[in-house]
KOLGU-4560 file (N, C-alpha, C; in nm, 3 decimals, padded with zeros to 5 digits):
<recs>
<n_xx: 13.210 n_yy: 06.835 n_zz: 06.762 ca_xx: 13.164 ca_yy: 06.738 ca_zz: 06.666 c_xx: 13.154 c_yy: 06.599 c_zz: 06.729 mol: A seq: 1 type: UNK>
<n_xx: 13.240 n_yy: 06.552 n_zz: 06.806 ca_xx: 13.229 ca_yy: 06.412 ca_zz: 06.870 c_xx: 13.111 c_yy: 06.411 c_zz: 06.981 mol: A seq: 2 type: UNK>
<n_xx: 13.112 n_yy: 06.522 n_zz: 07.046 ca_xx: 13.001 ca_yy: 06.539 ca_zz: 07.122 c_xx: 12.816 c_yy: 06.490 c_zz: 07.051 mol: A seq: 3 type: UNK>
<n_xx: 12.818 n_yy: 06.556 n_zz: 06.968 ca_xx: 12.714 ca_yy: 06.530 ca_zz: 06.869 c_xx: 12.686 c_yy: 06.380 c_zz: 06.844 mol: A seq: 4 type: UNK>
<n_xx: 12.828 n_yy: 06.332 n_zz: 06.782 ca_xx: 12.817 ca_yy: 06.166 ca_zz: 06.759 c_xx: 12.802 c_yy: 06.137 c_zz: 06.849 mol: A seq: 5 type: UNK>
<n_xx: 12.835 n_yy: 06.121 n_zz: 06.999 ca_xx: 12.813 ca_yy: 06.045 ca_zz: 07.098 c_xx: 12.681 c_yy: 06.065 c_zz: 07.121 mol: A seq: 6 type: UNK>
<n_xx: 12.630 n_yy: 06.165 n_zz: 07.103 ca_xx: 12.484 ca_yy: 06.166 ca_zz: 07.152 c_xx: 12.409 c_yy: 06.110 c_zz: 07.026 mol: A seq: 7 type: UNK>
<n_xx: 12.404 n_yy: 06.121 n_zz: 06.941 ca_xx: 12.368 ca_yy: 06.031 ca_zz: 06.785 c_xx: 12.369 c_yy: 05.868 c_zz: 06.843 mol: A seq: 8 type: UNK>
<n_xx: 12.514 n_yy: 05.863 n_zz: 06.851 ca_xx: 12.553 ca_yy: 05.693 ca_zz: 06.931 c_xx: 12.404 c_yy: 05.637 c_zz: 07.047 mol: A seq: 9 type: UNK>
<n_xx: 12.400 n_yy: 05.732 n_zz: 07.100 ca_xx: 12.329 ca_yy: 05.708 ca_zz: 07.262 c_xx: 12.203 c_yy: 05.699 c_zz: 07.241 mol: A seq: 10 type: UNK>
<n_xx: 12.118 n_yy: 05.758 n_zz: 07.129 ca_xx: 11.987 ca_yy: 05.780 ca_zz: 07.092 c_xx: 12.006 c_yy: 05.610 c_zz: 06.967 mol: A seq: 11 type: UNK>
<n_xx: 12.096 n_yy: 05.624 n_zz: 06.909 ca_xx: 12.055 ca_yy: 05.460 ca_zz: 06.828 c_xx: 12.080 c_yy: 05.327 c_zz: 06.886 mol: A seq: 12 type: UNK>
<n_xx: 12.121 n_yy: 05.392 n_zz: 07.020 ca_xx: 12.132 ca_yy: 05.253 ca_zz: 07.151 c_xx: 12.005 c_yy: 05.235 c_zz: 07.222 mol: A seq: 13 type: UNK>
<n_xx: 11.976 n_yy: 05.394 n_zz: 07.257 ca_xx: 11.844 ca_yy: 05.365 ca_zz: 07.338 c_xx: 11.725 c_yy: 05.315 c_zz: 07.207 mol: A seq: 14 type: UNK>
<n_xx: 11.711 n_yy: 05.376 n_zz: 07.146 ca_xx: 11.621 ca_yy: 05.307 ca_zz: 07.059 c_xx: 11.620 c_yy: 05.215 c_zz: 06.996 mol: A seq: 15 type: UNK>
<n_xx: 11.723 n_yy: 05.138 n_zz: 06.973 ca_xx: 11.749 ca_yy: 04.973 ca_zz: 06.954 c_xx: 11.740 c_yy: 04.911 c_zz: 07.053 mol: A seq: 16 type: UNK>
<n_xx: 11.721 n_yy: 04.942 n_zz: 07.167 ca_xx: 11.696 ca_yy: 04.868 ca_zz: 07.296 c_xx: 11.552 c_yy: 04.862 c_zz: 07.327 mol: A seq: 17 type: UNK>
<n_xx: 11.500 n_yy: 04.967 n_zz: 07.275 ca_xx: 11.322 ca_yy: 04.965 ca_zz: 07.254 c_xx: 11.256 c_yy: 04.890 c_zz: 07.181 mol: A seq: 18 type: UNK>
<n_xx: 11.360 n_yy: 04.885 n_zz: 07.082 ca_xx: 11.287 ca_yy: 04.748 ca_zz: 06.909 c_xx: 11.371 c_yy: 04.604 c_zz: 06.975 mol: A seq: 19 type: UNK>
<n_xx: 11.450 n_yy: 04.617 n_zz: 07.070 ca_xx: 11.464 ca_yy: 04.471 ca_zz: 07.090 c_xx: 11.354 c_yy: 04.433 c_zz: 07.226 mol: A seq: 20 type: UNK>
<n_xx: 11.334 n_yy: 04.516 n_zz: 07.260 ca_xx: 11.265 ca_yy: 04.472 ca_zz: 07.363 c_xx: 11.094 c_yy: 04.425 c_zz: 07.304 mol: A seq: 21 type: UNK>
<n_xx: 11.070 n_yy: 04.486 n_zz: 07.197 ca_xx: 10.879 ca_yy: 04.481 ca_zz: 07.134 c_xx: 10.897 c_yy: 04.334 c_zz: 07.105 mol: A seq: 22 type: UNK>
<n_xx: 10.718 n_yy: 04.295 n_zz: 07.042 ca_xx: 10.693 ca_yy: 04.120 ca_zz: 07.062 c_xx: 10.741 c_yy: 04.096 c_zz: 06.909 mol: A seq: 23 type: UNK>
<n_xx: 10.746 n_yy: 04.168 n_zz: 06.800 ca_xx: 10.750 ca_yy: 04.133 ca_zz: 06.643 c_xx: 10.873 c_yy: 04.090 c_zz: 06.632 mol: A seq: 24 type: UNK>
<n_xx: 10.919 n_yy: 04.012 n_zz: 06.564 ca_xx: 11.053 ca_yy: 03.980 ca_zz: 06.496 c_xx: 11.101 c_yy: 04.094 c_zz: 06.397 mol: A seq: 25 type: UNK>
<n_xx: 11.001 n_yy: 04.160 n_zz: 06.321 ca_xx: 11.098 ca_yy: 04.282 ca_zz: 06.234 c_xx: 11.135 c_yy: 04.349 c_zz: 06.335 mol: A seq: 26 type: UNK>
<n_xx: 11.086 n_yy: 04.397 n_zz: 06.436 ca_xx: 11.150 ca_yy: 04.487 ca_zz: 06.504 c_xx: 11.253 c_yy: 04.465 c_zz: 06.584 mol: A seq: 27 type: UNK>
<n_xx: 11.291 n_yy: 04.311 n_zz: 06.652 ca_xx: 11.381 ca_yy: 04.278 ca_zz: 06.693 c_xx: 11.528 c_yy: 04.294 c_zz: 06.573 mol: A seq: 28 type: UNK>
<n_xx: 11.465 n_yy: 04.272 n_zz: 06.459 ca_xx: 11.568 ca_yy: 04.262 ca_zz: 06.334 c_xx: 11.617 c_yy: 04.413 c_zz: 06.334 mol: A seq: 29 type: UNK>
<n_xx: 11.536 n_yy: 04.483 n_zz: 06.331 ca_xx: 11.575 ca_yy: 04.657 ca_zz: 06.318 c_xx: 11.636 c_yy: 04.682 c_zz: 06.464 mol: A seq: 30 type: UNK>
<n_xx: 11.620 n_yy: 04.650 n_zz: 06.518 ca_xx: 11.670 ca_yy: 04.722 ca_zz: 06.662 c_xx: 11.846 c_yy: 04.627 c_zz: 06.660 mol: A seq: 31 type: UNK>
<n_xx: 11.862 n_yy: 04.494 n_zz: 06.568 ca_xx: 12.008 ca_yy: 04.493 ca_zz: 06.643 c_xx: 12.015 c_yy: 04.571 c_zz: 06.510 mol: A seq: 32 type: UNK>
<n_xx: 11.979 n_yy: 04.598 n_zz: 06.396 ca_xx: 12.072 ca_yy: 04.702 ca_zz: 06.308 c_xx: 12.070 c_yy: 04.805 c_zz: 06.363 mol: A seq: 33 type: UNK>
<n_xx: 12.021 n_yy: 04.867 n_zz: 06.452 ca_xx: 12.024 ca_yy: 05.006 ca_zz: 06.497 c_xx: 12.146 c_yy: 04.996 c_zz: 06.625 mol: A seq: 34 type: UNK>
<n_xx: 12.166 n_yy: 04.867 n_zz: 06.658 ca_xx: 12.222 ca_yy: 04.850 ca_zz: 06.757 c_xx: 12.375 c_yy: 04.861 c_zz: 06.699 mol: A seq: 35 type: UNK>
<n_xx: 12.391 n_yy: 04.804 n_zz: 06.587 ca_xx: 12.482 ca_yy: 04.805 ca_zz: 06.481 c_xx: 12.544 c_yy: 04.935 c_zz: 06.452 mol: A seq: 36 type: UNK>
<n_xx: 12.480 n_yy: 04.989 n_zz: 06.396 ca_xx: 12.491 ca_yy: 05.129 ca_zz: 06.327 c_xx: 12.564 c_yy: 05.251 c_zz: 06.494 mol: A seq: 37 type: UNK>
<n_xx: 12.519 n_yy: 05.205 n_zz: 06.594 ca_xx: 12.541 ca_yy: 05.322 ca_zz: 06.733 c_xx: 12.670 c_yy: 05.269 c_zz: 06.730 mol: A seq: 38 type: UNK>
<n_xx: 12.701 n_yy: 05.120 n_zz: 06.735 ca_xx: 12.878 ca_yy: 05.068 ca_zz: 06.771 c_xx: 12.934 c_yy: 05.143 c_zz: 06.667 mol: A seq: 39 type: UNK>
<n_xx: 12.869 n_yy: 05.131 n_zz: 06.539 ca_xx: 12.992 ca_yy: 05.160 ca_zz: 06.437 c_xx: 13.007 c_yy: 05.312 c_zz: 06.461 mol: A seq: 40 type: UNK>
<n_xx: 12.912 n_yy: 05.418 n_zz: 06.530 ca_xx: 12.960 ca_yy: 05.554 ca_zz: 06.569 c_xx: 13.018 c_yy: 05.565 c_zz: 06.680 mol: A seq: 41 type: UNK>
<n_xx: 12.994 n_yy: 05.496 n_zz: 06.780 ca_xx: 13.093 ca_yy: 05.455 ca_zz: 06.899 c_xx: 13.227 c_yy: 05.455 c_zz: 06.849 mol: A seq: 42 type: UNK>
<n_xx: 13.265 n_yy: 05.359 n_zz: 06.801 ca_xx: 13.388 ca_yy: 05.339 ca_zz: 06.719 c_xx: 13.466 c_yy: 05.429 c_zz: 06.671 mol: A seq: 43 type: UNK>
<n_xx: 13.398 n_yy: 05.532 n_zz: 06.588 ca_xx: 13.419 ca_yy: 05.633 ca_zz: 06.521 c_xx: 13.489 c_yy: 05.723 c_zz: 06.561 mol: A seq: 44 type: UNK>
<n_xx: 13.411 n_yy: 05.726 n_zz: 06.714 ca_xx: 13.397 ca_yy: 05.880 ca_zz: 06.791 c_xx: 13.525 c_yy: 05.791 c_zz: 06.840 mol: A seq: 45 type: UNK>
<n_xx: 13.565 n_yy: 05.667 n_zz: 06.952 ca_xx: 13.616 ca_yy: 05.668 ca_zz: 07.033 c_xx: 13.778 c_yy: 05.651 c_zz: 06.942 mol: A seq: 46 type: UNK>
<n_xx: 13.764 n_yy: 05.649 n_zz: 06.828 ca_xx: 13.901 ca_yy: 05.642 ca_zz: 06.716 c_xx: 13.934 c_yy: 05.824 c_zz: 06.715 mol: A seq: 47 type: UNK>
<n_xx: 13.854 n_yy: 05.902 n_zz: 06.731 ca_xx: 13.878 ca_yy: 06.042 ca_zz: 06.727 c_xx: 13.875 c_yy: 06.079 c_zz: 06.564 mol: A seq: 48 type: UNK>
<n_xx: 13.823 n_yy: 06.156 n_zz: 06.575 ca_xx: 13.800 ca_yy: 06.269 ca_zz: 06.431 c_xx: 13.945 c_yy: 06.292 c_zz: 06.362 mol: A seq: 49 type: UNK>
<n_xx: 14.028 n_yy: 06.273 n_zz: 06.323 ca_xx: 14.167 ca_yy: 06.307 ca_zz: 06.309 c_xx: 14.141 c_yy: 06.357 c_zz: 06.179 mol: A seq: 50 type: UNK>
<n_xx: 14.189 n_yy: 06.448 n_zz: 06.148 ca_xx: 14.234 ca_yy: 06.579 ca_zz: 05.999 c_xx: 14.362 c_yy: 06.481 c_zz: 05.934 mol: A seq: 51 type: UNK>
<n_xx: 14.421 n_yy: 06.493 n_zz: 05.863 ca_xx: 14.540 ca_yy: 06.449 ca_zz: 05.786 c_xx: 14.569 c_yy: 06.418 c_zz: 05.668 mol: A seq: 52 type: UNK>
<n_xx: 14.665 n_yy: 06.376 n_zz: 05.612 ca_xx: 14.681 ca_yy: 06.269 ca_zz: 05.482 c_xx: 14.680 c_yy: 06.161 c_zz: 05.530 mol: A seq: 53 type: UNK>
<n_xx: 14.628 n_yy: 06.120 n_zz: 05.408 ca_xx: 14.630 ca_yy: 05.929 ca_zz: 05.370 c_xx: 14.770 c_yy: 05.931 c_zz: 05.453 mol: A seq: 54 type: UNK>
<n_xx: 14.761 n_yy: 05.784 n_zz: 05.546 ca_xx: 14.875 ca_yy: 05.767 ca_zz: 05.557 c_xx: 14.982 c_yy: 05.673 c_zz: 05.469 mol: A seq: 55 type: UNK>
<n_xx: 15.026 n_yy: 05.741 n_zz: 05.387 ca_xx: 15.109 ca_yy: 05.684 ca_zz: 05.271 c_xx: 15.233 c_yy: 05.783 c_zz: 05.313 mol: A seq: 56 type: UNK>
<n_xx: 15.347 n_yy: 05.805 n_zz: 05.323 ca_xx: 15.484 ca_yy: 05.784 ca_zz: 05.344 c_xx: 15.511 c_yy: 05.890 c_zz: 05.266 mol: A seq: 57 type: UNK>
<n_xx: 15.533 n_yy: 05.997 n_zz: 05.239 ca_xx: 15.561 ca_yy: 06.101 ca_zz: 05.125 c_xx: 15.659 c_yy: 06.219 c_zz: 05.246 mol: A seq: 58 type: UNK>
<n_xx: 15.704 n_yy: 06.292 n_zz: 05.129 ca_xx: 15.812 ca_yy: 06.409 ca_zz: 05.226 c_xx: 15.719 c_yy: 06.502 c_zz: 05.216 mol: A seq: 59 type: UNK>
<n_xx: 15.753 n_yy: 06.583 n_zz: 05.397 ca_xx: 15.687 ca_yy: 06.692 ca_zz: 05.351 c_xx: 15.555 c_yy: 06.697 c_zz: 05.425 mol: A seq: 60 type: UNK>
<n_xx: 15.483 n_yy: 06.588 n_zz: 05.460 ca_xx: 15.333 ca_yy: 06.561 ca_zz: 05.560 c_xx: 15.401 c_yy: 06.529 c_zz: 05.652 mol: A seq: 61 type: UNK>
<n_xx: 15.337 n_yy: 06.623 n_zz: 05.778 ca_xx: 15.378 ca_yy: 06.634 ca_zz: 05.929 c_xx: 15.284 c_yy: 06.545 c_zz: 06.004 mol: A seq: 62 type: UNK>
<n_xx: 15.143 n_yy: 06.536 n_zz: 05.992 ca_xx: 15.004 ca_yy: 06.418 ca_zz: 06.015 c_xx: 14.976 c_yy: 06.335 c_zz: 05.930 mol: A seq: 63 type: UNK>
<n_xx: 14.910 n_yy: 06.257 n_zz: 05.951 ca_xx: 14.899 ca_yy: 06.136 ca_zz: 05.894 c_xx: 14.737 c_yy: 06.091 c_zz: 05.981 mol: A seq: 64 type: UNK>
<n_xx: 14.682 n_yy: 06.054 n_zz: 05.895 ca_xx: 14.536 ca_yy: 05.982 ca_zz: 05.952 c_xx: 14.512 c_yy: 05.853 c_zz: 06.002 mol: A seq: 65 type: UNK>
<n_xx: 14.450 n_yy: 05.848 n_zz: 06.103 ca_xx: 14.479 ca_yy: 05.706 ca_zz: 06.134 c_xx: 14.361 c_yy: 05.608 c_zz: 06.117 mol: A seq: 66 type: UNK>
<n_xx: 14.379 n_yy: 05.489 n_zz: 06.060 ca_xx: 14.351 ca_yy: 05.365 ca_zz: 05.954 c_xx: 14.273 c_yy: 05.299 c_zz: 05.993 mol: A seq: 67 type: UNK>
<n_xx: 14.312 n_yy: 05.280 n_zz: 06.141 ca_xx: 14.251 ca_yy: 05.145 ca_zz: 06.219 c_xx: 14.129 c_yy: 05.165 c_zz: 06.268 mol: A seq: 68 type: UNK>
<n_xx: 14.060 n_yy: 05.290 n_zz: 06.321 ca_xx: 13.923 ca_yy: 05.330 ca_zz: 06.301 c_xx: 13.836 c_yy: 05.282 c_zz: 06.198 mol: A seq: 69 type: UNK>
<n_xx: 13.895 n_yy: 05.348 n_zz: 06.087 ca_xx: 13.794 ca_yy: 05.257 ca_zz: 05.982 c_xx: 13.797 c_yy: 05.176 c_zz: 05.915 mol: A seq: 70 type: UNK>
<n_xx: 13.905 n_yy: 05.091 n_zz: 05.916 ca_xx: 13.953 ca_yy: 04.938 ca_zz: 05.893 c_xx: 13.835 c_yy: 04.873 c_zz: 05.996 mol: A seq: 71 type: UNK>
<n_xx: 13.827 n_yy: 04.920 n_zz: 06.109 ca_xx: 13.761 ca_yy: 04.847 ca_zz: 06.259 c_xx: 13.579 c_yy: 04.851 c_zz: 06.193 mol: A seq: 72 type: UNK>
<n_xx: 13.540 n_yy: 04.975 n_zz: 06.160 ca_xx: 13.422 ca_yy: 05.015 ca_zz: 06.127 c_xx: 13.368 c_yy: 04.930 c_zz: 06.010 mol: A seq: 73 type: UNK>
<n_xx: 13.442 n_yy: 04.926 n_zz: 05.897 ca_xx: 13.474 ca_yy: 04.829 ca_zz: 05.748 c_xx: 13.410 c_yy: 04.687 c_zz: 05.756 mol: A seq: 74 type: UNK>
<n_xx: 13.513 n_yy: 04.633 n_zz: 05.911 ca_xx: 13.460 ca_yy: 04.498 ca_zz: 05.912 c_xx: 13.358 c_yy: 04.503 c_zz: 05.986 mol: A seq: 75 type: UNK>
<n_xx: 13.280 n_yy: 04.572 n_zz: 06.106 ca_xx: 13.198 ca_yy: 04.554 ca_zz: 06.116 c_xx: 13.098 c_yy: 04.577 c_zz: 06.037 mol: A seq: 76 type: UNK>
<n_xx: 13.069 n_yy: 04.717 n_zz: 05.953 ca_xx: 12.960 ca_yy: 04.673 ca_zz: 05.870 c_xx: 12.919 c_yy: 04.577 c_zz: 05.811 mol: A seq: 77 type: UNK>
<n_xx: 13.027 n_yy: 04.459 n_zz: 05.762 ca_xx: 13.036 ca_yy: 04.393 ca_zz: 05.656 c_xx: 12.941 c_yy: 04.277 c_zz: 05.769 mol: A seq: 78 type: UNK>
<n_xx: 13.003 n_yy: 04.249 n_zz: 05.887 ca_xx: 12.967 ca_yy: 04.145 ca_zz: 05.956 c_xx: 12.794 c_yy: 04.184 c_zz: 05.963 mol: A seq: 79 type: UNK>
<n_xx: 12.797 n_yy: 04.302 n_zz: 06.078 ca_xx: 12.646 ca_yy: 04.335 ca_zz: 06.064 c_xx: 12.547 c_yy: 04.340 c_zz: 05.924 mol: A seq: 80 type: UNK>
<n_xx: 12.625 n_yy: 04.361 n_zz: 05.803 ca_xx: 12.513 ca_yy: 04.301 ca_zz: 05.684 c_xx: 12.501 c_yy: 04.160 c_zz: 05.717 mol: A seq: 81 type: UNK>
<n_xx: 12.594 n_yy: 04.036 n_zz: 05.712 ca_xx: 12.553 ca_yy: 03.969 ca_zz: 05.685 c_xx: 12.445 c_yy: 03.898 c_zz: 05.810 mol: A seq: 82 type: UNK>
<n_xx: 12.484 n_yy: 03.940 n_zz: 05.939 ca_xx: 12.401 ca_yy: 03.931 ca_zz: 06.052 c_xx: 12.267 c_yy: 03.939 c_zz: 06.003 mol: A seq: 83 type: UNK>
<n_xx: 12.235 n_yy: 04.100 n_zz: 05.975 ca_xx: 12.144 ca_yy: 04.131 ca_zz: 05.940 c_xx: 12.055 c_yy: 04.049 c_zz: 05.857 mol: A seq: 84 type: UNK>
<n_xx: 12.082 n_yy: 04.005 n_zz: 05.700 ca_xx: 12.089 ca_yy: 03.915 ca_zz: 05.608 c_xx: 11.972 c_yy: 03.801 c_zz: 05.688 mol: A seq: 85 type: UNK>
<n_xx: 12.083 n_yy: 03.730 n_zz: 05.747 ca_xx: 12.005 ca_yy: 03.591 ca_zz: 05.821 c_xx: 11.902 c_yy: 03.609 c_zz: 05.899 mol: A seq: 86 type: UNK>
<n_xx: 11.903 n_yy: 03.711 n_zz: 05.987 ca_xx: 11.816 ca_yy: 03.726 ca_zz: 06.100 c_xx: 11.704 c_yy: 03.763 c_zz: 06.028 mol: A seq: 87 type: UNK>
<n_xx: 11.670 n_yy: 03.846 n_zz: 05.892 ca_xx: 11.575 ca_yy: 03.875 ca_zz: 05.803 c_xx: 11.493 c_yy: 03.773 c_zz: 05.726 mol: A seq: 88 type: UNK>
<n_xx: 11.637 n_yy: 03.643 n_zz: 05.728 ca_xx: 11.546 ca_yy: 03.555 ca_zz: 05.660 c_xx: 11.468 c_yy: 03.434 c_zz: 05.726 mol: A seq: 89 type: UNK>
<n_xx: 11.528 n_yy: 03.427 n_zz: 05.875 ca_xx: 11.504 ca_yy: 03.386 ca_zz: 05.993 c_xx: 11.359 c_yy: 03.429 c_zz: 05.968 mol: A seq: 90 type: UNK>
<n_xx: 11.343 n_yy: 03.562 n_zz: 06.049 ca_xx: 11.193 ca_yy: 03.602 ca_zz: 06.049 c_xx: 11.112 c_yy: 03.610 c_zz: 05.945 mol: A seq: 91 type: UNK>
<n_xx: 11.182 n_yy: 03.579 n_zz: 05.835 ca_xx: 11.091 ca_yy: 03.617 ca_zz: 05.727 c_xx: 11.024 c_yy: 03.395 c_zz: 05.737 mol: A seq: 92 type: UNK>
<n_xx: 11.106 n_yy: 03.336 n_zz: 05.735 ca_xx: 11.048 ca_yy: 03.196 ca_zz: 05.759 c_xx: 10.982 c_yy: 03.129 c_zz: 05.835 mol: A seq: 93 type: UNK>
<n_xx: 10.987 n_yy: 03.194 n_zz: 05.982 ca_xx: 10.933 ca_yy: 03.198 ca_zz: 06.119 c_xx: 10.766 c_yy: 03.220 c_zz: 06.066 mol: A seq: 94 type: UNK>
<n_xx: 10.769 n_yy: 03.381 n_zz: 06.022 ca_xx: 10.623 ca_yy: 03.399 ca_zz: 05.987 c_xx: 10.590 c_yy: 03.327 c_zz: 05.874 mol: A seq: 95 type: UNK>
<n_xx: 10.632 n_yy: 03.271 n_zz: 05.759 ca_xx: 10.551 ca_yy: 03.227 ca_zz: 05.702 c_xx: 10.467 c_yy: 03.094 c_zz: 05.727 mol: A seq: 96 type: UNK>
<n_xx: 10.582 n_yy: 03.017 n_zz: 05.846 ca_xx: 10.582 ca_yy: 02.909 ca_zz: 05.892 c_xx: 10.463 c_yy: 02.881 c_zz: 05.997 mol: A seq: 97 type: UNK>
<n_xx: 10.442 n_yy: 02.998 n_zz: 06.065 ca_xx: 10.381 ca_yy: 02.962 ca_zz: 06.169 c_xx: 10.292 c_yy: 03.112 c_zz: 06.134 mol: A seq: 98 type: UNK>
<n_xx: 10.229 n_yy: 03.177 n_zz: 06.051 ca_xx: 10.164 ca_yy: 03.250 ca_zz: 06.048 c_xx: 10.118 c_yy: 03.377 c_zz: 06.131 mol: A seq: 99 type: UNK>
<n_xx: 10.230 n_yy: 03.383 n_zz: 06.186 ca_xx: 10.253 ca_yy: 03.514 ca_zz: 06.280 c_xx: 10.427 c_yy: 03.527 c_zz: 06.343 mol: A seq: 100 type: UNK>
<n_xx: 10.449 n_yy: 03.668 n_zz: 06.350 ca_xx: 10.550 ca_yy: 03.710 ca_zz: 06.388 c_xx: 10.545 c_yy: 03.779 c_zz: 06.553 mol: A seq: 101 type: UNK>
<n_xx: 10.476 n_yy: 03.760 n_zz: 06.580 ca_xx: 10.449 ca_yy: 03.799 ca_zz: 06.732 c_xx: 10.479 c_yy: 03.704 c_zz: 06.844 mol: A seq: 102 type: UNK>
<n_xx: 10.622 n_yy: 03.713 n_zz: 06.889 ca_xx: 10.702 ca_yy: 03.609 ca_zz: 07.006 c_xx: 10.598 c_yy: 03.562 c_zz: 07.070 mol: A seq: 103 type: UNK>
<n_xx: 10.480 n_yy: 03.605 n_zz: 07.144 ca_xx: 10.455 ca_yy: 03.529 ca_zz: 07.264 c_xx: 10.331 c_yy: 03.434 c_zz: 07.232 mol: A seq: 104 type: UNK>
<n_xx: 10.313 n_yy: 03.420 n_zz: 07.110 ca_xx: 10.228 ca_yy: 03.367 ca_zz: 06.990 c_xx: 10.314 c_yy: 03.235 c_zz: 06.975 mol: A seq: 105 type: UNK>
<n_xx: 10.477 n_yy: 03.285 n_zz: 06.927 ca_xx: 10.591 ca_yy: 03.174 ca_zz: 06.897 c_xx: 10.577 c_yy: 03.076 c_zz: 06.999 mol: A seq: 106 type: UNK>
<n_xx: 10.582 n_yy: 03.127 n_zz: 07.139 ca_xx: 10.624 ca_yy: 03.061 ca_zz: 07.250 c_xx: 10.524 c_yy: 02.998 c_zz: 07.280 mol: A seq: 107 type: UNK>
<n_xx: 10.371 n_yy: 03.035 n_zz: 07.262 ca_xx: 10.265 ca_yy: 02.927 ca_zz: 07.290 c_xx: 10.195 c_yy: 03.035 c_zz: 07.400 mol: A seq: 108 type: UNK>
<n_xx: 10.218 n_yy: 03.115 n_zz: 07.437 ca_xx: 10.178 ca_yy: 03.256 ca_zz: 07.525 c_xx: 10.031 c_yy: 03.281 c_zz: 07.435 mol: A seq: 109 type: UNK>
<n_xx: 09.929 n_yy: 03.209 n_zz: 07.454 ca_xx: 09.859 ca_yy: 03.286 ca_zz: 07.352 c_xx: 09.699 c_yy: 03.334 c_zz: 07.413 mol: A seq: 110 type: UNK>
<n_xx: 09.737 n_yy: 03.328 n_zz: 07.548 ca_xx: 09.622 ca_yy: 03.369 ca_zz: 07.669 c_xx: 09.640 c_yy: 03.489 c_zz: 07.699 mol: A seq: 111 type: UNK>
<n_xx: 09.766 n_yy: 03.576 n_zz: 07.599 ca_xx: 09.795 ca_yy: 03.692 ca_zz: 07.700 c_xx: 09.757 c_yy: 03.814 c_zz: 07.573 mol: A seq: 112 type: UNK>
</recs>
């Protein structure tokens, strides 16, 4: 099963590295959420799959699950929404502003 995620992980790295690399701003926007989404399975995988109970203190449970994986995962989503959030409204102002979303347009590149 971790095997799987890591390769899940590795395919939403390489392909967020493809949308950051294109000229559009949405796609730069989608590629760090994709970039987002591979850490938070990174994370996942490198916290290990663990079986157990809640870890709450009771007699009688020999395992216990461990927390800090997705305590770790928790806050990053939260951060990457709001990342996300800005960088959306970033580009969404960029183009209205300057009537195109195509970087090398932004930069004044407009011979190429």
């Amino acid at each position: 099963m971790e095997y799987i995620i890591s390769i899940l992980a590795g395919i939403l790295f390489a392909t967020a590295i493809y949308n950051l690399l294109q000229k559009q701003l949405l796609r730069l926007v989608i590629g760090s959420l994709l970039l987002s989404h591979g850490a938070h399975l990174f994370i996942l995988t490198m916290g290990e799959l663990k079986r157990g109970s809640p870890p709450i203190l009771t007699d009688g449970v020999e395992e216990y699950a461990d927390p800090l994986p997705q305590a770790l995962i928790l806050t990053s989503i939260v951060i990457s929404f709001g990342i996300t959030s800005l960088l959306l409204v970033l580009a969404y102002r960029t183009a209205n502003e300057n009537n195109t979303d195509n970087m090398e347009q932004l930069r004044g590149n407009e011979n190429e």
